[in-house]
C-alpha positions as CSV (number, residue, x, y, z in Angstrom):
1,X,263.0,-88.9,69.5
2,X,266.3,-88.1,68.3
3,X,268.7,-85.5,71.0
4,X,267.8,-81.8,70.5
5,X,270.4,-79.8,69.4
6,X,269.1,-76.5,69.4
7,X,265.9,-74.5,70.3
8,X,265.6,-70.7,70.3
9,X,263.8,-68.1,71.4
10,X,263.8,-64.8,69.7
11,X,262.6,-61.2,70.7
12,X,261.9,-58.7,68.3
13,X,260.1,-55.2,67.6
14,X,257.5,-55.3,64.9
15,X,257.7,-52.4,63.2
16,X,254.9,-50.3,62.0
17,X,256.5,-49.1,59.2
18,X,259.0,-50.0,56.9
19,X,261.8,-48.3,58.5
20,X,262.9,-48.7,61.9
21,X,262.4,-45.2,64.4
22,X,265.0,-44.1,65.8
23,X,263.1,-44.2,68.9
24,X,262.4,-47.9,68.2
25,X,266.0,-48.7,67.1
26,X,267.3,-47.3,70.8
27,X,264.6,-49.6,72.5
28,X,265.6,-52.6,70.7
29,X,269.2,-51.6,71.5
30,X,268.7,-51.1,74.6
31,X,266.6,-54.6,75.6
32,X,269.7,-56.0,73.7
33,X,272.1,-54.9,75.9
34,X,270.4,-56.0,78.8
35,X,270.0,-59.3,77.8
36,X,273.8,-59.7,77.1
37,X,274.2,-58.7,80.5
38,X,271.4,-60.3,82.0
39,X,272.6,-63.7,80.4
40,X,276.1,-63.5,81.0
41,X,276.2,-66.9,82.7
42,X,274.4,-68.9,80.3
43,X,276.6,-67.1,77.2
44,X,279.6,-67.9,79.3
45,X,278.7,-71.7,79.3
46,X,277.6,-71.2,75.4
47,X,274.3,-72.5,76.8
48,X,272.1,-69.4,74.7
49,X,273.3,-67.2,72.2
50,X,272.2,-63.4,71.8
51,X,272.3,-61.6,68.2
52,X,271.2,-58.0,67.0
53,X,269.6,-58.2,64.0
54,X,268.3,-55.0,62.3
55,X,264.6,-55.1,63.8
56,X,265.4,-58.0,66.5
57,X,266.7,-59.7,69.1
58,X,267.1,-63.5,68.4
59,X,267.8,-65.1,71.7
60,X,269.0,-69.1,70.7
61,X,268.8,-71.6,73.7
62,X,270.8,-74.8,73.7
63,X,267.7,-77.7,73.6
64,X,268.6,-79.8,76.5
65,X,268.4,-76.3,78.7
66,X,264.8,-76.0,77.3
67,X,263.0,-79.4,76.8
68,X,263.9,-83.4,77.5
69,X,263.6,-85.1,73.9
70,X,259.9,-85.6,73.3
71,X,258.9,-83.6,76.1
72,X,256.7,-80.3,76.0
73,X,257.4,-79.4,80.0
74,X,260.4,-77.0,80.0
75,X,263.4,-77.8,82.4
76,X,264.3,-75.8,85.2
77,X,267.2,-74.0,83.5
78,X,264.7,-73.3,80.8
79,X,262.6,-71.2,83.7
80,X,265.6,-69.4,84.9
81,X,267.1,-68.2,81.8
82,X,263.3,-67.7,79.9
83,X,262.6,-66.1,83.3
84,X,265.3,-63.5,83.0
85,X,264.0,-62.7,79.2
86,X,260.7,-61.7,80.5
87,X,262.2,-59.4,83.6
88,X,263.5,-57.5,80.6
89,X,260.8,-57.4,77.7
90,X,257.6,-57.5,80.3
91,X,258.0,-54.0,81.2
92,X,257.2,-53.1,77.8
93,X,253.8,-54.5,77.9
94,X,253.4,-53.1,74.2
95,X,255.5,-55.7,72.2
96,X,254.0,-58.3,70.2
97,X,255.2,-62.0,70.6
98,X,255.0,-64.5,68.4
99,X,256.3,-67.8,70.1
100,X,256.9,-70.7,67.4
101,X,258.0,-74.0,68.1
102,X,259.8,-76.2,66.1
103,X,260.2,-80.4,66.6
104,X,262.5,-82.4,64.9
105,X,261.2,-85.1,62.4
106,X,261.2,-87.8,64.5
107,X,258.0,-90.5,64.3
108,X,255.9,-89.6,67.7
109,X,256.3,-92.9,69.5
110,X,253.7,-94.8,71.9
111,X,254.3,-92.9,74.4
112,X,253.1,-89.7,73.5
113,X,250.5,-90.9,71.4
114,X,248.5,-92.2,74.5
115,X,249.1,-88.8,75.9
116,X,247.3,-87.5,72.9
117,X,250.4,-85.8,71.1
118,X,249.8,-87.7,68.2
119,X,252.0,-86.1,65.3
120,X,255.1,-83.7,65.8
121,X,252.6,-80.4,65.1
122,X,250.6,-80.3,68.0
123,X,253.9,-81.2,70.3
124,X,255.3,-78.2,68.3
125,X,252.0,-76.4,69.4
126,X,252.4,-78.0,72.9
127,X,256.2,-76.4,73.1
128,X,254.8,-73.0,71.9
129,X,252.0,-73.0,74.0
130,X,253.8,-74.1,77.1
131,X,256.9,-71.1,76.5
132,X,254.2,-68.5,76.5
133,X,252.3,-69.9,79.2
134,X,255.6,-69.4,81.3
135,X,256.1,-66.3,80.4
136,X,252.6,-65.5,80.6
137,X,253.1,-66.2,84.7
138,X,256.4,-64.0,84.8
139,X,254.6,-61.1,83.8
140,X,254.3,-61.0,80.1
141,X,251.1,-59.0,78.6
142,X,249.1,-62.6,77.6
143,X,247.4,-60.4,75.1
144,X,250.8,-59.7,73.1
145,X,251.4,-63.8,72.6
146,X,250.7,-65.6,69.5
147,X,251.7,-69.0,70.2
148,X,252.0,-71.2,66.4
149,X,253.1,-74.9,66.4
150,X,255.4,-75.7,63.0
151,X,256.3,-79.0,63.4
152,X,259.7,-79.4,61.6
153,X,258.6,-77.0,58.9
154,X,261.6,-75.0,59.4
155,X,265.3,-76.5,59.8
156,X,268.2,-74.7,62.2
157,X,270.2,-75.7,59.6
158,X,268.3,-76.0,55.8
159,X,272.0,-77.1,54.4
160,X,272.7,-80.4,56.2
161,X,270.9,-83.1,55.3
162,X,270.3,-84.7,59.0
163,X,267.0,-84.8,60.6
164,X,265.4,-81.1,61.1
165,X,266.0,-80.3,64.8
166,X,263.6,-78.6,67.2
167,X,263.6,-75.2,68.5
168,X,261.2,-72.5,69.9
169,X,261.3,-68.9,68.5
170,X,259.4,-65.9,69.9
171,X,259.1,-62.6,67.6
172,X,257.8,-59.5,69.1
């Protein structure tokens, strides 16, 4: 399997409506600011990557910090900075996350076809899965996950023409 480049995470309030509350806007604001601070470390070494957008957080996680190429089990640095995600959105208990994981699209080799990972969706399900799983035991609501493998559906980067790269993203 080729080197990952990227994965992600995201965090976001679904809105109700079409507009975002002002009450809403401040808690998003609010769980965003945290997370810069939170994460300092990590944005230091350019390791993750935090962005306000109008009704999220998108939280993007350098690959190798997350999974090893063709693996589904997340590394330790994964834990610690995935960890530090949940301290801040688990208090919440009412957000709705959506965990989607990405794989490049890479041939599944021998390997992980005796495993029974047979095609690049269900190790995209197995990343998704295994993300909210964590989180999960951190103290995430497990009624607020939706956990959806995509396989190399979606590219980081739809413009260049090299292999679609792997990534997990989590909406809530």
């Amino acid at each position: 399997m080729n080197k990952l480049t990227i994965a992600s995470i995201a965090a976001a309030a679904l809105l109700l409506g079409g507009c975002v509350t002002q009450k809403k806007y401040d808690a998003l604001e609010s769980e965003y600011t945290q997370l810069n601070q939170s994460m300092s470390k990590e944005l230091g070494a350019k390791d993750v990557q935090i962005s306000r957008m109008q009704d999220a957080i998108k939280v993007s996680i350098n690959s190798e910090l997350l999974f090893p190429s063709g693996g589904w089990e997340m590394t330790d640095g994964a834990k610690e900075s995935i960890g530090k995600i949940v301290a801040i959105l688990a208090p919440q208990q009412k957000t709705k996350i959506q965990v989607n994981g990405y794989t490049d699209n890479t041939p599944i080799g021998p390997v992980l076809a005796r495993q029974g990972i047979t095609t690049n969706l269900i190790l995209s399900q197995k990343r998704a899965d295994t993300v909210m799983q964590f989180m999960v035991s951190k103290g995430a609501n497990p009624s607020s996950f939706l956990p959806k493998g995509l396989a190399m559906r979606t590219r980081l980067h739809p413009t260049i023409r090299l292999p679609a790269r792997r990534k997990i993203v989590a909406w809530n």
